[in-house]
Each structure stands twice: as structure tokens, then as C-alpha cells.
N, C-alpha and C positions, 0 to 999 in steps of 0.2 A: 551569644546566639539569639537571645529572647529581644535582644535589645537590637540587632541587625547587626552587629557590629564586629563582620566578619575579619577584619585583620586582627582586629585584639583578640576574636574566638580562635584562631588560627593560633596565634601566637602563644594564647597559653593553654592549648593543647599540646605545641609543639612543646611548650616546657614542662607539662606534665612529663608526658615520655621521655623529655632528656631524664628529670627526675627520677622515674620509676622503668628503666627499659623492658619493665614486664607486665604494665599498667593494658591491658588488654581494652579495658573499657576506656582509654584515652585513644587509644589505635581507633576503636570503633567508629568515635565520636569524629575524630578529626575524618576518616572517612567519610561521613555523612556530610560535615560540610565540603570536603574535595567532592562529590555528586552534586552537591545542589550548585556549584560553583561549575562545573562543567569538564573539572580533571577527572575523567575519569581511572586514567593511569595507577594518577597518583592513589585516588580512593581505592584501587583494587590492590595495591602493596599494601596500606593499611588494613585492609578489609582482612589480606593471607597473613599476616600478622599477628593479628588479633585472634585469627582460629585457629594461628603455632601454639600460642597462650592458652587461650582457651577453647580448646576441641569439644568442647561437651556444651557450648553455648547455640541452643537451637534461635536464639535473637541473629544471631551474627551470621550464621548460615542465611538466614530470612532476608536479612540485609543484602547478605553477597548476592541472593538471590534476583533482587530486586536489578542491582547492578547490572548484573550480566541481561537480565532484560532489557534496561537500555541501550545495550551494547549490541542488541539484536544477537545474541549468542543466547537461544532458548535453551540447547539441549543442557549448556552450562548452567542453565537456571532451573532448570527441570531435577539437576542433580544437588544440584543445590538445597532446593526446597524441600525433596526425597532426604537428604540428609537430617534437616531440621524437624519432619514428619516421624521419622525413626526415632529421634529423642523425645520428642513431642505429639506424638501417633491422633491426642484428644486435641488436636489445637484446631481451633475451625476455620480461620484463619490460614492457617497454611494448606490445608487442603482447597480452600477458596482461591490461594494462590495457585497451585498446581492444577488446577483447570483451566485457569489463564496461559499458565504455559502451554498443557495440552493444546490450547484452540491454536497460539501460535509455532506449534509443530503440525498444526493440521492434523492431530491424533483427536480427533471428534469422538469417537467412540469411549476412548479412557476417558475424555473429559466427562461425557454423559454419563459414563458408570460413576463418576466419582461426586457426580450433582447428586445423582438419587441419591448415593451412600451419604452425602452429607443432608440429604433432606430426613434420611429416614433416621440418620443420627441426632442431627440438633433441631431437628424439624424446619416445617413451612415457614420460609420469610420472603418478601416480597425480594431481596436480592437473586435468594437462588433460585428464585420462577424464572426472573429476568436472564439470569448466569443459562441457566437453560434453554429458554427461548433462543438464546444466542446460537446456540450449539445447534437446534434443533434448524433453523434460519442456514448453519450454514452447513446441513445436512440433506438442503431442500428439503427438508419435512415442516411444511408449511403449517397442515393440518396442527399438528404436533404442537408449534409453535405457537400456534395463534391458544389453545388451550390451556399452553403455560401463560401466556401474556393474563389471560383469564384468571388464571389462579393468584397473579400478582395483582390484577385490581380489583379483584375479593377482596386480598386482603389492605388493600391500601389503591381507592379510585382516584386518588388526585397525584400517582405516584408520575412524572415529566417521563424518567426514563421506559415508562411499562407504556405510554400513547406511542414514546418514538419508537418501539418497536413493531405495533401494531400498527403504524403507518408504514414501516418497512415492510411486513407481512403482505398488506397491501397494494403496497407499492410491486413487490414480488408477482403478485398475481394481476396484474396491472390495472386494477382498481383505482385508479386514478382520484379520483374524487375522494373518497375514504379516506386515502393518503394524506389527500391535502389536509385532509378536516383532525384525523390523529395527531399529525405532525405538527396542525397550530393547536391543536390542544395543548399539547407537550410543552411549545412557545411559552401558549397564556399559562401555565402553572411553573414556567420556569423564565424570565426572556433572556436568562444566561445561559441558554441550554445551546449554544455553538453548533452541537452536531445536528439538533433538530434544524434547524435553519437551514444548513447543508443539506439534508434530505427533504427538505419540503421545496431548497432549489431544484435540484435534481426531476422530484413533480411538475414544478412550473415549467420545466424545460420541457418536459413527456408531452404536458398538455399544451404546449404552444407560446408560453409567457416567459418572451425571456428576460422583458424588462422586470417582470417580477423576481426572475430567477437570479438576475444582478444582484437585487437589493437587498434578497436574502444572501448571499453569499458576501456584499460587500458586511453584513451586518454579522455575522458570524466571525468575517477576519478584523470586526471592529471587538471581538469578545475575544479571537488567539488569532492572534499575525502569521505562527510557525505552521500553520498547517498547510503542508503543500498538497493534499489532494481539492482543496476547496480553491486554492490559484490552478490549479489544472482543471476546477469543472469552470473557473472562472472565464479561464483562456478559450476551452471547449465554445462558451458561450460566444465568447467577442466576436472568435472566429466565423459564427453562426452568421453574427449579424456584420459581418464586412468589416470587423474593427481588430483589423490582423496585426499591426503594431502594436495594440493593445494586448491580444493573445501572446504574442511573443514574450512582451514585458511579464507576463501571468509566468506562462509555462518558465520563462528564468527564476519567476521567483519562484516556483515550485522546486526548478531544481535547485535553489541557493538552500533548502533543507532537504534535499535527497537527490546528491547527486546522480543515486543509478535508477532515477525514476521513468523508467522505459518508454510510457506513454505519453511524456508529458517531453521527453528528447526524440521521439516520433514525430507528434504534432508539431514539434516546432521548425525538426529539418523538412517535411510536408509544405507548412506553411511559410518558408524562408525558399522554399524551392517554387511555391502557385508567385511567390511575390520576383524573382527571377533572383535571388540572390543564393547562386550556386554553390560560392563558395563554402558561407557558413551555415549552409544547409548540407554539405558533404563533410563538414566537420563535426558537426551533430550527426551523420549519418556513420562515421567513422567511429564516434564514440559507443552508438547504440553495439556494433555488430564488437566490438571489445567488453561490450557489458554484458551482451545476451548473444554469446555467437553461433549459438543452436535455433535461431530464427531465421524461419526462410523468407519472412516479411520484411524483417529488418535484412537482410541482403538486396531484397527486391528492389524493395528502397534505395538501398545504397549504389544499387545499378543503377536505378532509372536516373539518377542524379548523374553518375558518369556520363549515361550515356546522351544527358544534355550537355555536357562538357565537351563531348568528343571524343574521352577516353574509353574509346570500342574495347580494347584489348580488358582494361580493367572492369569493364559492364559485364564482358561478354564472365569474366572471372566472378565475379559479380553474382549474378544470375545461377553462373554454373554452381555456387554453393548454395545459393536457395535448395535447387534441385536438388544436392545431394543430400540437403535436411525430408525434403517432400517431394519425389519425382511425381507427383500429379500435381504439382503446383503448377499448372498450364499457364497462368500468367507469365509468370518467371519465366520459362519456356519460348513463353511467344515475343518477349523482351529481348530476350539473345538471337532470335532470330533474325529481329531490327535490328540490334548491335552488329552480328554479323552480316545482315545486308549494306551495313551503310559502312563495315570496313572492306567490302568488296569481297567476300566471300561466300556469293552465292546458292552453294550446293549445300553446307551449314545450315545458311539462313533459312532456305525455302523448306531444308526436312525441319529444321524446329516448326516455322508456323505450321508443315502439316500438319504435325502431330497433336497441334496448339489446337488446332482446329477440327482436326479427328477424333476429340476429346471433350468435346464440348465448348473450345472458348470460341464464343461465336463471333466476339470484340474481333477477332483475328481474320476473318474471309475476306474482307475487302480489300484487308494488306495482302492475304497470299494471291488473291485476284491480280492486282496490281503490279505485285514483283515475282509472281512464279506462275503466272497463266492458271490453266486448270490442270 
């Protein structure tokens, strides 16, 4: 393994275990390499394996933990790490992990109990100011946050990760300038720091500079290729400035690492649909409403694309399940109206737009003027 030289590592792992079928710590191991290899499968058979073996190993719990994170299965990791914490209750480390989980179940609260408990436990380190700020950021307690950021560059002012926070804080409050100036701090003490780049994109955008906002982005997926939300702010961008081929290419490669990334298979049926290309902007529109079918947006969507198509009958279907996610979704409303007036069913049509229009969508009067008098 030290040597990189993952078939032979593989290979006499595997022969340990033929050797010893109750070698736990070879299960482990060969595990760790199927994760870093990409089997997750496989690594999770060895993983249950190894804690048939050995149940009282709070390492291999930690491990499995880790696993099931990747897997985006938190609450699995969360029981996980729970398990490893009960054998290991002093380990500061696994409680540092189980706030990670916390943040990703969105249980903010337990996570924040579980910072303090570990601060008053092992005391102040510039990590758990940070681990906290985080929480506090995505508590909108801003206040909050900015005073943890404080406490971690007390104790450490040249810390990358404790600028790029306080350029998010910032950012949050839209402080624009600040922003910028946190987030190249963060840069100049780190210029591997990836996600600062990203966030100091993000600024450039706010304040007007998209060619700047390119270069931090292009230079961030020159530091990790895999991140799709930086090709989704990438594509956001192109699309800004007229360069929609280009956005496309982005938002694909966003989803070639997350296929059910919503906003970035949005933007693209959008942008496949201003460019007249209906079809695979209705297949992208086809996919969002089977990823997320409790969106009255993504039906909107998926209508208004029919009903450039022609297909009245499936818009007007269309629209009708927006409304049945948000009946005040008066867009969607006044969409079926048009569906319905242009498959000749007038007395439909004209009650949606009124009520389109009786409601506020003021987009709509000119159409009821036109095909339903007053």
C-alpha cells in the first residue's frame, strides 16, 4: 500500500484472509483499499465482516462510518459512529465526526450541543471554533458565527480555513467587499484552498466581475476536476454572459458527478429550451420531475417545454400537477390557460387566466384582454 501498489496490496490481503478466515484486521484493511479504489460494495462486505469478528472494535465502526458517508447514507453513519462512541465515549475524534454527521442530517442543534461538549471537554482548538462557526452559518446565526470565526483567529490568525469563513459570514450579509478581501486572504495563506476560490467566485459574480469570477473557478477545478457545484456556478456564469454551449458543457459536467443535481438539470433544460432545442431540453425536463416530483417548478418547466411542442393535452397535465404541489402558483395557472386556449378550449382557458390575473399575475392581462375580452 505504502508503495502504491494496489494489486499486489489487494492480492495479499486477499491471501491473508484465505489464510486466516477470521483475520478481522485483514478484512479491515482490504476494505480500506476497496474505498479508496472506488468498490464501495465490495468494501462494505469486508467492512460487516470484520465487525462479525470483531464487535468490540471501535476503529472499524469509525471506518464503516466514514463509508456510509460516502454513500450519502448519514443516518447509517451516524449509527455507526454512535456505536464507536459507546465503546470509546473519550475519543475526540469521534465525537468531531458525529457533528459532521449531525450537519449532514441537518440536526444543527445536536451538532452545536455536541461542539460545546467537546470544547468544554478537550478544550479550545482553532478546529472546533471553525466546526462551529459552520453550524452557527447554517443556523443563520450570523452574529454567532462571526464570534466563533474570532475565537479561532485568536488562537491561530494565519488559520486559510477561519478567513474563508469570515468571508462567507460576509458574504451572508452581503458585504461584498469584506468578502472579497477574507476570501483572498484565505487564497494568500493557502493557494490550494479550492473552496476559497469558489467563494471568492461567487463574490465576483455578486459584484459584477464575471471574468474574474471565470478564473477563480477555472483555477479551483484546476486544484479538484470532481466538484460539480463549481461547473454549475461555472455554467451559471457562461450563461450570463451569452456563452450557452459553454454552460451546457458545465452543467453536463456537473451532472457526470451528481447525476440528481437539480439545479444544474434545471439550467440546462432552461437553457436547451431559450436555445430552441426542445427535445433534449424535455428530456432533461422529464428527468428533473422523476428526481424531484414534489416540485411545482420543475412541472412548470416541464409544461412550458410541451407546450412549445404542441403537446396541449400533456402541458395542460403538466401545469395541472404544479398546481396540485402550490395552488397559488398563478404562473402555472396562467400556463394552462394558454395550453388550454391554444387546444381550443376556451371556457378552461379564459377561467384560468382570470384567476391568474385575479391574483396577482399581472404577466397575464394582456393575454385575458386578447382571448377573453373583459
Amino acid at each position: 500500500m505504502r508503495l502504491a501498489n494496489i494489486e499486489e496490496a489487494e492480492f495479499s490481503y486477499t491471501n491473508a484472509i484465505q489464510a486466516d478466515v477470521s483475520f478481522a484486521d485483514a478484512y479491515m484493511k482490504r476494505a480500506l483499499l476497496f474505498q479508496v479504489l472506488g468498490r464501495y460494495q465490495e468494501a462494505m462486505n469486508d467492512f460487516n465482516t470484520a465487525i462479525s469478528l470483531n464487535p468490540y472494535s471501535e476503529y472499524i465502526f469509525d471506518k464503516r462510518s466514514k463509508l456510509k458517508m460516502l454513500k450519502n447514507d448519514y443516518k447509517g453513519a451516524l449509527d455507526e459512529i454512535n456505536q464507536a462512541i459507546t465503546i470509546n465515549p473519550f475519543n475526540e475524534d469521534y465525537i468531531s465526526y458525529r457533528i459532521e454527521d449531525y450537519i449532514a442530517l441537518g440536526r444543527y442543534d445536536d451538532a452545536l450541543k455536541d461542539n460545546m461538549d467537546l470544547i468544554s471537554t478537550f478544550g479550545e482548538t482553532v478546529a472546533n471554533y471553525e466546526q462551529q462557526a459552520i453550524i452557527y452559518l447554517l443556523l443563520n446565526d450570523y452574529a454567532s458565527g462571526f464570534e466563533s470565526i474570532e475565537n479561532a483567529l485568536e488562537l491561530n490568525p494565519f488559520s486559510p480555513k477561519a478567513h474563508d469563513l469570515l468571508g462567507l459570514v460576509y458574504l451572508k450579509q452581503n458585504n461584498l467587499e469584506e468578502a472579497l478581501s477574507s476570501f483572498t486572504m484565505a487564497i494568500d495563506l493557502n493557494p490550494s484552498f479550492g473552496i476559497a476560490y469558489y467563494n471568492r467566485a461567487i463574490t465576483h459574480r455578486s459584484l459584477g466581475h464575471p471574468e474574474e469570477a471565470l478564473k477563480d473557478l477555472n483555477t479551483s477545478l484546476d486544484i479538484s476536476t470532481q466538484e460539480s457545484n463549481v461547473y454549475f456556478m461555472r455554467g451559471l456564469i457562461r450563461k450570463e454572459m451569452g456563452d450557452f454551449q459553454g454552460a451546457i458543457k458545465d452543467y453536463d459536467s456537473a451532472l457526470s458527478y451528481d447525476y440528481a443535481f437539480i439545479d444544474a438539470r434545471f439550467n440546462k433544460a432552461f437553457t436547451l429550451k431559450y436555445l430552441g432545442d426542445y427535445s433534449n431540453a424535455l428530456e432533461e425536463a422529464n428527468a428533473i420531475v422523476r428526481l424531484e416530483p414534489n416540485s411545482p417548478e420543475n412541472w412548470n418547466l416541464k409544461g412550458n417545454i410541451e407546450l412549445l411542442y404542441g403537446q396541449f393535452d400533456e402541458a395542460i397535465e403538466s401545469f395541472s400537477r404544479a398546481l396540485d404541489q402550490n395552488s397559488k402558483f398563478y404562473e402555472a395557472q396562467y400556463n394552462r390557460g394558454l395550453a388550454y386556449l391554444m387546444s381550443y378550449r376556451p371556457i378552461q382557458g379564459c377561467s384560468d387566466l382570470r384567476n391568474a390575473v385575479s391574483y396577482g399575475f399581472e404577466e397575464g392581462e394582456k393575454a385575458f384582454e386578447n382571448f377573453c375580452g373583459n
